[in-house]
C-alpha positions as CSV (number, residue, x, y, z in Angstrom):
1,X,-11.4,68.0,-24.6
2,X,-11.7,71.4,-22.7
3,X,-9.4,73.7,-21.5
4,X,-9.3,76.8,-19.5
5,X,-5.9,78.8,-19.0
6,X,-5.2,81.2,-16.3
7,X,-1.8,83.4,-15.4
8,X,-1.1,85.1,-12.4
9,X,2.5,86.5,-11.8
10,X,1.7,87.9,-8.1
11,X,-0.1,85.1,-5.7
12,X,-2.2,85.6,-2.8
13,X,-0.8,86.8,0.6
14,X,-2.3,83.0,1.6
15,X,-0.5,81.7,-1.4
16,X,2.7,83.2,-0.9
17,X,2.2,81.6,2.6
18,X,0.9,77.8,1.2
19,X,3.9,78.2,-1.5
20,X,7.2,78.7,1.4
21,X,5.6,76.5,3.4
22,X,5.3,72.9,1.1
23,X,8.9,74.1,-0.1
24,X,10.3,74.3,3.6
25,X,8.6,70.7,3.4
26,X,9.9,69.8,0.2
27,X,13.8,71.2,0.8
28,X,14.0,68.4,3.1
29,X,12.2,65.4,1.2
30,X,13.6,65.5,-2.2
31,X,15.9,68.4,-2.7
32,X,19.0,70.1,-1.8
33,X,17.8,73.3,-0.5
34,X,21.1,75.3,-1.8
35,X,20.6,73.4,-5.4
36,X,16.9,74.2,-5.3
37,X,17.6,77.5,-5.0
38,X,19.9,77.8,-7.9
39,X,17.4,76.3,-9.7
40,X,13.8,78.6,-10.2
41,X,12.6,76.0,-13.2
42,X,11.2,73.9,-11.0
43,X,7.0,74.5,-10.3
44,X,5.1,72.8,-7.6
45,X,1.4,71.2,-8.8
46,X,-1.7,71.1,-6.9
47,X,-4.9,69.9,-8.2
48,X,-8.5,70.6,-7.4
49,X,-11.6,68.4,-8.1
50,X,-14.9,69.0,-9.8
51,X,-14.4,73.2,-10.0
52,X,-16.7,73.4,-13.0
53,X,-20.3,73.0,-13.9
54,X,-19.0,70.4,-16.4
55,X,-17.1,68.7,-13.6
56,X,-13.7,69.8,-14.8
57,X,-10.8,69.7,-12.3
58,X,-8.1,72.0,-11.8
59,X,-4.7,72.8,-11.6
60,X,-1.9,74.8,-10.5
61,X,1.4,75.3,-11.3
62,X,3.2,77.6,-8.9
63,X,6.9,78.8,-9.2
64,X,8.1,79.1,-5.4
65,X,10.6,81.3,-6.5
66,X,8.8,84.1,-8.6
67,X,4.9,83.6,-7.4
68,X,4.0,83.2,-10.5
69,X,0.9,80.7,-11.0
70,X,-0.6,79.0,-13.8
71,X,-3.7,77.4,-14.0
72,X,-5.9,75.3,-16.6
73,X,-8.9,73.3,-16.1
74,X,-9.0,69.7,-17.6
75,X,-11.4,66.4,-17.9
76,X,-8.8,63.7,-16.5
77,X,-7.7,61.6,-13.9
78,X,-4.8,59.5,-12.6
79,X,-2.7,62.9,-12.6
80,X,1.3,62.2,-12.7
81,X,3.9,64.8,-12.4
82,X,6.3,63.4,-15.0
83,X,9.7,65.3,-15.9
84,X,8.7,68.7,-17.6
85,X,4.4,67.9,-17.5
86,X,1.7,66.1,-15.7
87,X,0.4,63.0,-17.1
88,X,-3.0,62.1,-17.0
89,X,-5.8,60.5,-18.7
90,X,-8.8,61.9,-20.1
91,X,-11.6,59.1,-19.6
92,X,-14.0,61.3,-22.0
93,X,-12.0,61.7,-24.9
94,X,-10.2,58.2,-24.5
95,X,-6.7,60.2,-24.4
96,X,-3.7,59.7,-22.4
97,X,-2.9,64.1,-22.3
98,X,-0.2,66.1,-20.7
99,X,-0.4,69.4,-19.2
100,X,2.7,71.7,-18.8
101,X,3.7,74.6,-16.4
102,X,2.8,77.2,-19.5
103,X,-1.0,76.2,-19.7
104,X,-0.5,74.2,-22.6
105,X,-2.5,70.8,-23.3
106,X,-2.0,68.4,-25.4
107,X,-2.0,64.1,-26.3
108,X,0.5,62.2,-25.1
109,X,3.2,62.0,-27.9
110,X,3.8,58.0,-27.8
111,X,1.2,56.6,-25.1
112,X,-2.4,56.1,-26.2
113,X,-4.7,53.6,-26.3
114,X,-5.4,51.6,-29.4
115,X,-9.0,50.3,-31.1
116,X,-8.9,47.5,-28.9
117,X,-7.0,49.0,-25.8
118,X,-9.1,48.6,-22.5
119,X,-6.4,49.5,-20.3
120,X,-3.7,52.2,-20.3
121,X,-1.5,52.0,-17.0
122,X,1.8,53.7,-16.4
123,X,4.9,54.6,-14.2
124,X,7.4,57.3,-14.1
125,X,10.7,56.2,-12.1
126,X,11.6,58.2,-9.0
127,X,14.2,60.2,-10.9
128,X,12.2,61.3,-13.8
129,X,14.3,59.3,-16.2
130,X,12.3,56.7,-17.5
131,X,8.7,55.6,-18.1
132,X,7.1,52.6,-18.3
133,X,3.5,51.7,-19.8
134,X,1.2,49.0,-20.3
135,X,-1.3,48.4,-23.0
136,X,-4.4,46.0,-21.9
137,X,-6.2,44.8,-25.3
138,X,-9.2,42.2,-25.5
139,X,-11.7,41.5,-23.7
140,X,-11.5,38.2,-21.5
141,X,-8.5,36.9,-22.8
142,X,-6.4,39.9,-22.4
143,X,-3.0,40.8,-23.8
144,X,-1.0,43.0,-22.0
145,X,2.2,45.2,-23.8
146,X,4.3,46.6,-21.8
147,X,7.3,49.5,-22.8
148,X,9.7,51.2,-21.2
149,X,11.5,54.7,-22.7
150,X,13.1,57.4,-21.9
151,X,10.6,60.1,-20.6
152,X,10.9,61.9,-23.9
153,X,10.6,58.6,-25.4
154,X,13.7,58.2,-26.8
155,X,14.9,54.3,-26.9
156,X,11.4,52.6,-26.1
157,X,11.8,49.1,-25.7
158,X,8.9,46.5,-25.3
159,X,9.9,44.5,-22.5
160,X,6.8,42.5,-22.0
161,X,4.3,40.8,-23.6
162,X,1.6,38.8,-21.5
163,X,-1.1,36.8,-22.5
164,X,-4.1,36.1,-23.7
165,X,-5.4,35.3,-20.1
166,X,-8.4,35.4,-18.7
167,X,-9.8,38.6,-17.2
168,X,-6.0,39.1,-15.9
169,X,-3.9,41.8,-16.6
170,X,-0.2,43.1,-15.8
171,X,0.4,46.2,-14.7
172,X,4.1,48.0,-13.7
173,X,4.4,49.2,-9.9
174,X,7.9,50.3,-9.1
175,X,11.5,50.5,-10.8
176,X,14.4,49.3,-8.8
177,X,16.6,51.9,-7.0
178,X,19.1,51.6,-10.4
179,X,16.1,51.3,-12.8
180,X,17.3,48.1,-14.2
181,X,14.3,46.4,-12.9
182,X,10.7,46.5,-13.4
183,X,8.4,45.5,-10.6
184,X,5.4,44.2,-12.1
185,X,1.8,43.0,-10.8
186,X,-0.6,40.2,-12.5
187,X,-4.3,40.9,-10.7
188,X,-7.6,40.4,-11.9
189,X,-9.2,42.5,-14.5
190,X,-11.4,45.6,-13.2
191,X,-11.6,45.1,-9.4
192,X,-9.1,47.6,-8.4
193,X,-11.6,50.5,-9.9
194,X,-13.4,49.4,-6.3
195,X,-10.8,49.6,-4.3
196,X,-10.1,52.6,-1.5
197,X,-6.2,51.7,-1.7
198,X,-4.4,49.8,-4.9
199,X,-4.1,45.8,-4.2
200,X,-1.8,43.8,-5.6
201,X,-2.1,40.1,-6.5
202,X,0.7,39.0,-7.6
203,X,3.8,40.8,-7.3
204,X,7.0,39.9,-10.3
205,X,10.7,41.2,-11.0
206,X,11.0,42.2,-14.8
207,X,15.1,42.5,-15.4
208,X,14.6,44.8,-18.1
209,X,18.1,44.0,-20.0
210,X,17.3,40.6,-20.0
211,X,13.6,40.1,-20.7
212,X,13.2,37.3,-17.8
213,X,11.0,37.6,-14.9
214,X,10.2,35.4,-11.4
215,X,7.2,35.6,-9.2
216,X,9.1,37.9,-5.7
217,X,9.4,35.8,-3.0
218,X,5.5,35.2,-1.5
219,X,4.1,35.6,-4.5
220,X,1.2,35.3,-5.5
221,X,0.0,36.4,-2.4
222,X,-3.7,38.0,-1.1
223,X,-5.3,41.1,-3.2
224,X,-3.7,43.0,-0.6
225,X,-1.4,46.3,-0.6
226,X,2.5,46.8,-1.1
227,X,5.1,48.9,-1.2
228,X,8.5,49.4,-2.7
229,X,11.6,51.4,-1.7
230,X,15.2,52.0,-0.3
231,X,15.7,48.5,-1.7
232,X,13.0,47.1,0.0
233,X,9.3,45.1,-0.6
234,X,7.1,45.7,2.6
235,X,3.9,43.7,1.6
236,X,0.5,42.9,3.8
237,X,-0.9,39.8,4.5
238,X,-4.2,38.9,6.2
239,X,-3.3,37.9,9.7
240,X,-3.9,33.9,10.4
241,X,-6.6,35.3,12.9
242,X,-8.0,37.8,10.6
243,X,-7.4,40.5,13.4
244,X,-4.8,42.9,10.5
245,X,-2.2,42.6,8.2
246,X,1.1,41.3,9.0
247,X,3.8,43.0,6.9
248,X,6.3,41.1,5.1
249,X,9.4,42.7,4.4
250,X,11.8,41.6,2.0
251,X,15.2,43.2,1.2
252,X,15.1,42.6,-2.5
253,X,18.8,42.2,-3.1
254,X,19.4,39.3,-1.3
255,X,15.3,37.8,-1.0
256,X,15.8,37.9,3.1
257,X,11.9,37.7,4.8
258,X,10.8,38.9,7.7
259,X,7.5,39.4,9.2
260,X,5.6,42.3,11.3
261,X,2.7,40.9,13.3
262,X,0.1,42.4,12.9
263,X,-1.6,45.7,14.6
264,X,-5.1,44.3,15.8
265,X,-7.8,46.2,14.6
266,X,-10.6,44.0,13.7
267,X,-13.2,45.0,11.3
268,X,-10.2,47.3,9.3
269,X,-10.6,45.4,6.3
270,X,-8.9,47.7,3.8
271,X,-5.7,47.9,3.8
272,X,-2.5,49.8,1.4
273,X,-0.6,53.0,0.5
274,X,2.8,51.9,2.0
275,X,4.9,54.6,1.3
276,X,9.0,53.3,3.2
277,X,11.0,55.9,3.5
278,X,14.0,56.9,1.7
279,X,16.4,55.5,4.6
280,X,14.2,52.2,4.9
281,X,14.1,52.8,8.7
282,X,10.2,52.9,8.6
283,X,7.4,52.8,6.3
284,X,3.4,54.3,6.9
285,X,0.7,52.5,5.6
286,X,-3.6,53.1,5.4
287,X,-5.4,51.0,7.3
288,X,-9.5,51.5,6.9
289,X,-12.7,50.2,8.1
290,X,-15.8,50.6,5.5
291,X,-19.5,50.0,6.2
292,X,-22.3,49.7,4.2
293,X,-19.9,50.3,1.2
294,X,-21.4,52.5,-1.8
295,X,-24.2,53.3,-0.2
296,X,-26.0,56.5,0.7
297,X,-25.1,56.0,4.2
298,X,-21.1,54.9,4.0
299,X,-19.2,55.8,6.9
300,X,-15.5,55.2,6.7
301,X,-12.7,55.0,9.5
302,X,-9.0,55.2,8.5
303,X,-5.9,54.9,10.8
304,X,-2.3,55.4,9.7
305,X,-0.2,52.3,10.7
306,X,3.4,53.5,11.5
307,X,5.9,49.9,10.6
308,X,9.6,50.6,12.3
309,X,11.7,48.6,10.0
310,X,14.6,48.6,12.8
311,X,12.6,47.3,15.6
312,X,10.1,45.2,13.7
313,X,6.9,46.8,15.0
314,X,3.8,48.4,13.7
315,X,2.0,51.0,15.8
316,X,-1.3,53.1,15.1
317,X,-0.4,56.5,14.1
318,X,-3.4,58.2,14.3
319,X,-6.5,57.8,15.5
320,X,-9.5,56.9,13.2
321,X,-10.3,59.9,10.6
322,X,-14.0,60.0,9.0
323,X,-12.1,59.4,5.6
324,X,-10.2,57.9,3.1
325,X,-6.8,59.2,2.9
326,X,-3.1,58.1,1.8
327,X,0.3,58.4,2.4
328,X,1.9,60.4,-0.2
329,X,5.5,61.1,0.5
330,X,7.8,61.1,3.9
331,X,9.4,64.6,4.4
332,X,11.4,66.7,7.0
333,X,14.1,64.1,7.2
334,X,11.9,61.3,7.7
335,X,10.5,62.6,10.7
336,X,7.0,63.8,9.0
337,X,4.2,62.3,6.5
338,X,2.6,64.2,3.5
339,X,-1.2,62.8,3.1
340,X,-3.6,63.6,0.3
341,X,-7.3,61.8,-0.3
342,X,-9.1,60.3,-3.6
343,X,-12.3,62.0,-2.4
344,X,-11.9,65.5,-1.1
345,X,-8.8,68.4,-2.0
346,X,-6.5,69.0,0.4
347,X,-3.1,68.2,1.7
348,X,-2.5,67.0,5.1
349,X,1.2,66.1,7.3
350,X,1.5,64.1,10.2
351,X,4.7,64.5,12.5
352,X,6.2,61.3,14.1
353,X,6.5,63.3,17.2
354,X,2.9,64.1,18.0
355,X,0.7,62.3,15.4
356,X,-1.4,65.4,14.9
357,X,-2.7,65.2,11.4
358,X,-2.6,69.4,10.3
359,X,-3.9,70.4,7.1
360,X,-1.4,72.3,4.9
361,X,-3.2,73.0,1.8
362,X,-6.8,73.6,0.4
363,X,-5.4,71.6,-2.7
364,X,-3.9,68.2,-3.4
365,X,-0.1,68.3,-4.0
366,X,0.9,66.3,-6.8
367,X,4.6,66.8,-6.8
368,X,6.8,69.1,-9.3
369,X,7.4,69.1,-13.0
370,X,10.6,71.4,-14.4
């Protein structure tokens, strides 16, 4: 485990700039700008790739407020801004790690892996108040655990245990809007690591007071993407005619289905990312075309699909870009998209107005921690 801790109380001119301008952004996504102001605990993360010789990654912690800017260089992946840290694993030292906004690093208090853990998958719920985890164990026929606890892992509860089965696993994907359920996926064992988007196989409702779970309406369904929010499942489907993915929506209080023919783009075989937004008007969703996949000479073509939930429609957003990126969050009251990629730094936005896809950051944005 390395480490590398770096202070800076007076940013750039360029990250003074990069700083007002994701928190104009953010004001209007997930805060109330007067509150926000009242509040200068909050930092904003960013993360950079590969910045060492070793290969460690980077990141930053940036108070909008003050300037001030903290960074440390890690070995980890699957980075998670969780309460008062980011979350992440680190695949070299087999350690689930957290690191906060003073430089400090350390193991995850309660979530590690055990001998026989192959798997460590986890979810934070939208308001930072609890976290779910699963531990895979086995080899074929696997056993999956899953908790839930506070985020300072105060009244953990094991909620779930699944198996043995073979080369499956369950993994959590989304809490309810009142965190008293558990959305929950069984897929196969290993593919997603070779996926461009995550996949789902089939989607289940946990009710966490009771224990009991059912298979959401549709399911099991293709390996195919999904997305949960505003009380809502919006999940793709292979069109009959193999021309794109028709999404499914279902309003999850009351299990009422409809479908969104598909956009025709033949040959976009890759599909996922849906990110609905908080008013559950719309929802934005990657849609990508890969050939000669994991080769030398890959070329890759991804177009955001724009689904309006009121008038039942999907639309391309964009056209194609020479790369795969993702949805992160909607912002500027619904009427703009945050992007971020798996394979390069950088933060991108898209406005519903003009579908120009402008890059806002040199870094990925991650989210905030307190």
């Amino acid at each position: 485990m390395r480490k590398s801790v770096t202070h800076r109380h007076r940013g750039t001119e360029a990250q003074k700039i990069l700083v007002f301008f994701v928190l104009v952004l953010l004001a209007s996504w997930r805060f109330n700008p007067v509150s926000a102001q009242e509040n200068t605990a909050f930092w904003q993360v960013f993360l950079q790739r590969d910045v060492t010789e070793t290969g460690d990654d980077r990141l930053t912690f940036i108070n909008p407020f003050t300037g001030e800017e903290v960074t440390v260089e890690v070995s980890g992946e699957r980075y998670t801004p969780a309460g008062d840290h980011v979350l992440y694993f680190d695949p070299t030292a087999s350690r689930v790690m957290t690191a906060q906004p003073d430089g400090t690093v350390n193991e995850h208090p309660f979530i590690q892996p055990g001998g026989d853990t192959r798997r460590v998958d986890w979810l934070v719920s939208a308001d930072h108040t609890l976290i779910a985890w699963t531990l895979t164990n086995g080899q074929t026929g696997l056993i999956t655990t899953t908790t839930v606890a506070n985020l300072d892992g105060t009244s953990p509860r094991q909620v779930l245990v699944d198996g043995p089965r073979d080369s499956i696993r369950a993994l959590p994907v989304a809490f309810n809007t009142d965190n008293t359920v558990l959305y929950m996926d069984f897929q196969p064992d290993g593919i997603a690591d070779f996926t461009p988007f995550p996949q789902y196989a089939g989607l289940f409702a946990l009710n966490l007071a009771t224990g009991k779970w059912e298979r959401l309406p549709g399911e099991p369904g293709c390996f195919c993407g999904a997305g949960f929010g505003a009380g809502l499942m919006l999940r793709l489907v292979v069109s009959q005619d193999l021309s794109g993915f028709d999404a499914r929506v279902v309003n999850l209080a009351g299990a009422v289905q409809q479908t969104i023919p598909a956009l025709s783009m033949r040959n976009y075989t890759q599909a996922g990312d849906v990110v609905i937004a908080p008013d559950g008007t719309k929802a934005v969703y990657a849609l990508a075309q890969v050939r000669d996949f994991g080769q030398p000479q890959q070329s890759i073509q991804t177009v955001f699909v724009l689904v309006d939930l009121k008038a039942m429609t999907q639309t391309a957003l964009t056209e194609p870009i020479t790369t795969f990126v993702e949805p992160l969050a909607w912002t500027e009251d619904n009427t703009a998209v945050l992007f971020t990629s798996r394979q390069r730094d950088g933060t991108w936005k898209i406005s519903l107005n003009d579908g120009t896809l402008v890059k806002i950051a040199e870094a990925t944005y991650l989210g905030t921690v307190k």
